[in-house]
MARSELUM-547636 format. One record per residue (C-alpha): x, y, z. Coordinates in pm, whole numbers, plus 32768, in hexadecimal, padded with zeros to 4 digits. Each point is the difference from the previous one (the first is absolute). Example, Ala and Ser with C-alpha at 12.3 -4.5 7.8 and 13.67 -1.06 7.14 Angstrom:
# MARSELUM-547636
<<84CE,7E3E,830C>>
<<8089,8158,7FBE>>
# end
This chain:
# MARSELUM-547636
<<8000,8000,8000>>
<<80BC,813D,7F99>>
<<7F34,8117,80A2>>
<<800A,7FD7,819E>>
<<7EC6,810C,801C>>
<<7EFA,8014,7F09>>
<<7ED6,812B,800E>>
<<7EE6,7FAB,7F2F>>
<<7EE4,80F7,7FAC>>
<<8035,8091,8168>>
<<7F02,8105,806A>>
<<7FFA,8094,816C>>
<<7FA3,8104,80B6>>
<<7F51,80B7,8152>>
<<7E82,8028,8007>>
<<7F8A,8098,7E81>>
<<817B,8086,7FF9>>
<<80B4,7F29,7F07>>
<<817F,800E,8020>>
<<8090,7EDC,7F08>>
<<7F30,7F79,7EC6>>
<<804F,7EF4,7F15>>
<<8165,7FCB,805C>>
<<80AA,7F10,7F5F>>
<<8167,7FC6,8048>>
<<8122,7F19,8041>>
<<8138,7FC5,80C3>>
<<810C,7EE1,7F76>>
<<80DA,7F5F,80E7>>
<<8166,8072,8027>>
<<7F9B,8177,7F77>>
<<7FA8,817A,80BA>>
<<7EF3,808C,7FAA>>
<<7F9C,8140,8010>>
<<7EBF,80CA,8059>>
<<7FCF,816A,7FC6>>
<<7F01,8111,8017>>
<<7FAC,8119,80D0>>
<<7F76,800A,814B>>
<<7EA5,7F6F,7FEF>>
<<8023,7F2B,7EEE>>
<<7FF1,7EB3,80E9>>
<<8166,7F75,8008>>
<<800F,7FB3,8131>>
<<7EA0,7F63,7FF9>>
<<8086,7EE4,7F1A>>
<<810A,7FCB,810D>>
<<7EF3,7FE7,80FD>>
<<7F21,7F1F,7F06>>
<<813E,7F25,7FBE>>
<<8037,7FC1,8164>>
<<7E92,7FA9,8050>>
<<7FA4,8120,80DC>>
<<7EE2,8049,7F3A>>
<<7F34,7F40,7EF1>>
<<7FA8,8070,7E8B>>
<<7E63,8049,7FAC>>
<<8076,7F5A,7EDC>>
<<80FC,7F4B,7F7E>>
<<8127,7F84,8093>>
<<8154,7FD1,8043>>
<<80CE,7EB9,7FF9>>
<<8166,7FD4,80B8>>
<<80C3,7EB6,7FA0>>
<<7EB6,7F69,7F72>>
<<7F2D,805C,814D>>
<<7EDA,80F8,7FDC>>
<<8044,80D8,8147>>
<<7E99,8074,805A>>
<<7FC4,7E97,7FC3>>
<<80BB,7F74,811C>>
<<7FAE,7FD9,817A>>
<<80E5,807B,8120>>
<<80EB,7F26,8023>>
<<8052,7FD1,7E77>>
<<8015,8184,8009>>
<<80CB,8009,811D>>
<<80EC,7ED4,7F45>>
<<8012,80CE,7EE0>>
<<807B,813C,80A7>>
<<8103,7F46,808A>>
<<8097,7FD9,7E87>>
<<7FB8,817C,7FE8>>
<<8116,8131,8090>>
<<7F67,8176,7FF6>>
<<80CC,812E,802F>>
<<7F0D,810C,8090>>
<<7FE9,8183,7F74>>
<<80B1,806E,814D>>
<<80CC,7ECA,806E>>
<<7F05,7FA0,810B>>
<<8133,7F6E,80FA>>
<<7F92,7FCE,8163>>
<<80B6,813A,80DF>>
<<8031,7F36,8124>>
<<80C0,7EF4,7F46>>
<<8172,8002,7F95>>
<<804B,7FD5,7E79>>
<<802F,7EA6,803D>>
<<7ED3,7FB5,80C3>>
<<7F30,80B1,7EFE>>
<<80A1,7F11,7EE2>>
<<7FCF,7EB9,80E6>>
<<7EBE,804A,804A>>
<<7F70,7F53,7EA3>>
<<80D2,7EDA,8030>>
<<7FB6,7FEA,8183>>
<<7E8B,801F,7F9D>>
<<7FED,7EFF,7ED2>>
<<8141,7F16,8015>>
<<804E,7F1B,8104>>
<<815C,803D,800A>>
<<8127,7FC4,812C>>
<<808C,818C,8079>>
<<812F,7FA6,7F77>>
<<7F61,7FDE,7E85>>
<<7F40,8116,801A>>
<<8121,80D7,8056>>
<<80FF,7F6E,7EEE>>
<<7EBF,807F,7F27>>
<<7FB5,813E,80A2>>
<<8158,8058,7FC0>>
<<8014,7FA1,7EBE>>
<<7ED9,80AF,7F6F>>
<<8070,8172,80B1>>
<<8154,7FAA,7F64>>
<<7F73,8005,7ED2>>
<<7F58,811C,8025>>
<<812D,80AD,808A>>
<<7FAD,802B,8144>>
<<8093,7EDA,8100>>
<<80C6,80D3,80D0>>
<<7EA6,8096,8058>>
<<7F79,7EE7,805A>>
<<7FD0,8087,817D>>
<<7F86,8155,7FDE>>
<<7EA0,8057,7FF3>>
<<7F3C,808C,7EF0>>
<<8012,817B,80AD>>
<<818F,7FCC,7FE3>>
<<7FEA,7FE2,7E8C>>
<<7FA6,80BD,7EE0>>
<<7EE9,8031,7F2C>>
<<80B1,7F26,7ECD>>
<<80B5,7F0E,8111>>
<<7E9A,7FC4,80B1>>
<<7F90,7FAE,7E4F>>
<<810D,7EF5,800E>>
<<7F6E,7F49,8159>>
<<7EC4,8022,7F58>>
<<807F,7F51,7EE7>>
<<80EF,7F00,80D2>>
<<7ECE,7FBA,809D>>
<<7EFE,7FC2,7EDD>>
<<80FC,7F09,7F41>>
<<8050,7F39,814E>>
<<7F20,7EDA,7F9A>>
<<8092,7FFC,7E9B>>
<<7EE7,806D,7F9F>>
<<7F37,7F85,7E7C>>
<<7F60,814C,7FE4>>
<<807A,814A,808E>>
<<7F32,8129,7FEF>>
<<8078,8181,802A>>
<<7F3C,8132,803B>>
<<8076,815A,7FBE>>
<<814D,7F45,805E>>
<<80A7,8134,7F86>>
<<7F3B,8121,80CB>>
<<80D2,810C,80D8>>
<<812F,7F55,7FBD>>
<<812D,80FF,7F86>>
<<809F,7FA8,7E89>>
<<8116,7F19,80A5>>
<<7F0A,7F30,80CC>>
<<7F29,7FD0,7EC7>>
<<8118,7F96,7F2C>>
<<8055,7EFF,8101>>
<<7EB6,7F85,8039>>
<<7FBB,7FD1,7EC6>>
<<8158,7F1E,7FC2>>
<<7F94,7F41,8122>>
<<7E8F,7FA4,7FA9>>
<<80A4,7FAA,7E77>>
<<811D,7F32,808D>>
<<7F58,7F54,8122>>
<<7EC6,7F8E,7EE1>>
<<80D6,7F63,7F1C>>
<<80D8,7F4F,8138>>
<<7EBE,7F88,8099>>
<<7F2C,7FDF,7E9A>>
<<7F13,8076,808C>>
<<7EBA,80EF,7F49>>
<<8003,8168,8081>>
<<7ECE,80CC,7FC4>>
<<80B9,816B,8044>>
<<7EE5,811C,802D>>
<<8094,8158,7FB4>>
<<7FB1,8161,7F66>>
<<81B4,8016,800C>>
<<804A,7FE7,7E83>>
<<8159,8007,7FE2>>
<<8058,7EED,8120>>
<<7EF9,7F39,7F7E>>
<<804A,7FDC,7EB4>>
<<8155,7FCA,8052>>
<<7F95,7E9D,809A>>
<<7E89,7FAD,7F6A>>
<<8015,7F06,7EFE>>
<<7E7D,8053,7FB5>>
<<7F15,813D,805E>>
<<7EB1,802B,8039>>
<<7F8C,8165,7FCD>>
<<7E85,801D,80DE>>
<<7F1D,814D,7FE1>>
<<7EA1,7FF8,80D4>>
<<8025,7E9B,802C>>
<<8049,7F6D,7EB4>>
<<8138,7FB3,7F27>>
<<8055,80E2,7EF2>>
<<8169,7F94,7F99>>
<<80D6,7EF1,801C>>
<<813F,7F8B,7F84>>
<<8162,7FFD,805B>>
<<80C2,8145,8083>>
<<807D,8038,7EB0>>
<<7EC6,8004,7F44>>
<<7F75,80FD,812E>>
<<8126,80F1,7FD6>>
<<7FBD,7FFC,7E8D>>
<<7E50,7FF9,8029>>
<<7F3D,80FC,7F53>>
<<7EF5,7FB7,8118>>
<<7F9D,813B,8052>>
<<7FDF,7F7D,816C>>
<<812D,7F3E,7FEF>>
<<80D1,8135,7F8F>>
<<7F44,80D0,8112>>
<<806C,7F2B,80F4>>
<<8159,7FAF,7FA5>>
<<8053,8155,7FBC>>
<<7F3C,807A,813A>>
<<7F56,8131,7F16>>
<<7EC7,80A3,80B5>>
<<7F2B,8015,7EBB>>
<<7F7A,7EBA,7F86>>
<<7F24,7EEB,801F>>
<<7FED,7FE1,819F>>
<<7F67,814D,8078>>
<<805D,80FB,8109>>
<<7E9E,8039,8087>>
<<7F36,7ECD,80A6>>
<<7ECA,7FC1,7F34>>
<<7EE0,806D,8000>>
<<7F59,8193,7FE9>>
<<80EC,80F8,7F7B>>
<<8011,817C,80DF>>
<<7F3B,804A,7ED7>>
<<7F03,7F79,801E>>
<<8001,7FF0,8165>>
<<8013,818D,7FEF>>
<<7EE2,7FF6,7F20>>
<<7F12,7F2D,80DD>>
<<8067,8102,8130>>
<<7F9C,812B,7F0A>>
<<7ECA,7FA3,7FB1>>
<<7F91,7F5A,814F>>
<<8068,8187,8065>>
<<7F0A,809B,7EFA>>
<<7EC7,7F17,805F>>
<<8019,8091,816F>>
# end
């Protein structure tokens, strides 16, 4: 089976608010893939679809042959376990060291002796750079560092799929660069499938080997970074080129001050 996730003719959304459509989309093994959009456009409700925190109205989505809304507890719960997610903002505990916070996964789901999980613990912040600071806590570290743990952390289990949101966000150029080299490098040593949500196009592209472009909930481009440098799209060259005039607009929809100036007018003239 080439793809590990599968999204067929996905539509979801909150009450008569509809924030994905007819999504279609897939994620080969061994590959990153990226998925862009603005805020709003629901990237990091396919995450949260993926990982069976909420179900599809219709539709669904399959990971290594298994329809996830399908499944009861404990085959959710088994199939998390093959899962790693780096959260927007690291999402480390503060009252445990660096290593604690990357042993807690394998102290949680892995019945391991202390002496394996350390040779592992240690091994995973070395390759992330980081096992020197292995017993300070997260307020001793810095923004990027804390990004690392996060990511030490999420690839402890050796993870199938690994999933990234915003991994990129308030981290200086440096940190990105690094980041970036580590979520590449650690996917192809694990072969794993990393779904990579981002609105950062230039770190991005650097490591996607597919994008997704989303706008109000559906997909209007795809194709490799190349073609999506190179797109005509007039969204996809909005985006990528972050110009204000284009397809996505500035105002939220709905009544223009026109109009909404108008209707004040001339409930002023009936009184």
């Amino acid at each position: 089976m080439p793809n590990l996730v599968e999204i067929r003719d996905l539509q979801f959304g909150y009450g008569n608010r509809n924030i994905l459509s007819g999504l279609n989309m897939d994620f080969p093994r061994g590959k990153v893939i990226a998925v862009m959009g603005g805020s709003g456009s629901g990237k990091t409700t396919i995450l949260r679809l993926i990982g069976g925190q909420i179900a599809p109205q219709r539709g669904h989505v399959s990971v290594n042959g298994e329809i996830v809304h399908h499944l009861k507890t404990e085959g959710l719960y088994a199939l998390r376990r093959k899962m790693g997610m780096l959260f927007q903002h690291g999402a480390l505990f503060t009252d445990l060291s660096v290593f604690d916070n990357v042993a807690f996964p394998l102290r949680e789901h892995a019945k391991l002796s202390d002496s394996m999980i350390q040779d592992l613990v240690m091994m995973k912040l070395n390759a992330v750079g980081l096992r020197n600071a292995a017993k300070l806590k997260p307020s001793e570290i810095s923004g990027g560092m804390a990004r690392r743990v996060a990511l030490a952390r999420a690839v402890a289990l050796d993870p199938q799929l690994i999933m990234y949101d915003e991994p990129f966000a308030g981290l200086d150029p440096i940190s990105m660069g690094v980041t970036a080299t580590l979520i590449r490098n650690l996917n192809n040593a694990l072969g794993s499938t990393s779904i990579l949500v981002s609105h950062d196009v230039h770190e991005t592209f650097i490591i996607a080997d597919y994008v997704y472009f989303l706008s109000q909930g559906k997909i209007v481009a795809q194709g490799t970074p190349k073609e999506m440098l190179e797109s005509t799209d007039p969204y996809v060259k909005q985006f990528v080129h972050a110009e204000s005039d284009g397809p996505v607009p500035f105002h939220y929809p709905g009544k223009s001050m026109a109009d909404e100036l108008g209707l004040k007018r001339h409930s002023g003239d009936a009184t």
